[in-house]
C-alpha positions in Angstrom: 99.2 -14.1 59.9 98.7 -14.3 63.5 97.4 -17.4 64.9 96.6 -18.8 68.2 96.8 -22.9 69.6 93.9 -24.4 71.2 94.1 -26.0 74.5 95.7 -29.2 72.6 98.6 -27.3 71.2 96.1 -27.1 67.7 95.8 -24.0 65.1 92.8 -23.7 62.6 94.6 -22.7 59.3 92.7 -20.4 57.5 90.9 -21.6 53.8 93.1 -18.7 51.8 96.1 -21.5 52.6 94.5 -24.3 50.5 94.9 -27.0 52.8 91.9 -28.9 53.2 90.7 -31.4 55.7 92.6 -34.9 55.5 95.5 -33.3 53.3 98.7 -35.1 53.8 101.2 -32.4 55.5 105.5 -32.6 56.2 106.1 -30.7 59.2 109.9 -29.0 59.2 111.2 -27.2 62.4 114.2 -25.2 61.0 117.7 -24.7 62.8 116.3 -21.0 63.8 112.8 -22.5 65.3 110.9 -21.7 62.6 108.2 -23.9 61.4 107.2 -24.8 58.0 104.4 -27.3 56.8 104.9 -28.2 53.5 101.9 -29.9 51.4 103.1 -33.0 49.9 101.0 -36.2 47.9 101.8 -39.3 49.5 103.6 -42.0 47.6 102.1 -45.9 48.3 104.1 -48.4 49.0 103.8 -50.5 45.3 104.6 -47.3 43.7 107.7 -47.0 45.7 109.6 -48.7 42.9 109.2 -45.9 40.7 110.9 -43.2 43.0 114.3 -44.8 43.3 117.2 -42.6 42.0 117.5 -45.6 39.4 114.1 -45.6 38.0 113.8 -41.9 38.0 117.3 -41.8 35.7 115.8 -44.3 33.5 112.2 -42.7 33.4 114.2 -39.6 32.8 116.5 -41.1 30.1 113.0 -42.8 28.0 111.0 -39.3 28.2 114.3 -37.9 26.2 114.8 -40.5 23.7 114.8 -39.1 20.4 113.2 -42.2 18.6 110.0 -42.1 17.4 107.8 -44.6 19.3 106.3 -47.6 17.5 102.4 -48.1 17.2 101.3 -51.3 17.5 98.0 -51.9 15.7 97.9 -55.9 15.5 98.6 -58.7 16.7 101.1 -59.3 13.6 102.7 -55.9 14.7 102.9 -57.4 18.4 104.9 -60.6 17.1 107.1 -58.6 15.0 108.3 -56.6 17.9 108.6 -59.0 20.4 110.8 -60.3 17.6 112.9 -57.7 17.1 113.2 -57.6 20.7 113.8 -60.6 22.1 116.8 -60.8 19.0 114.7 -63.3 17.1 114.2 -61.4 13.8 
């Protein structure tokens, strides 16, 4: 796909790319001069926490667990877990 810049060093990408207006883009110029843009979804910054290498292994590590999960239906069931966790039962 051939494409020309404007006057202000700009190119219109074409819909068939699915890029919209206001879509957040990485530009990467490659060792050879190539250029890539590379959709991405920007993170904010009180999510940050969640993509360290730490909380990705432990996120990781949960999702794998093989225990069943525990459904909490009452209060009662609320105390008795807290319990249990907190080494109090």
């Amino acid at each position: 796909m051939l494409l020309h810049t404007d006057a202000r060093r700009r190119i219109t990408l074409p819909p068939i790319v699915g890029i919209n207006p206001g879509d957040a883009i990485d530009l990467e110029i490659l060792a050879d001069g190539r250029i890539m843009l590379i959709p991405i979804e920007p993170v904010p910054k009180h999510q940050l926490w969640a993509w360290t290498a730490d909380a990705k292994q432990t996120i990781s590590a949960s999702l794998s667990d093989p225990r069943p999960s525990t459904v909490v239906e009452s209060v009662e069931d609320a105390a008795k877990l807290a319990a249990r966790w907190s080494g109090e039962d």
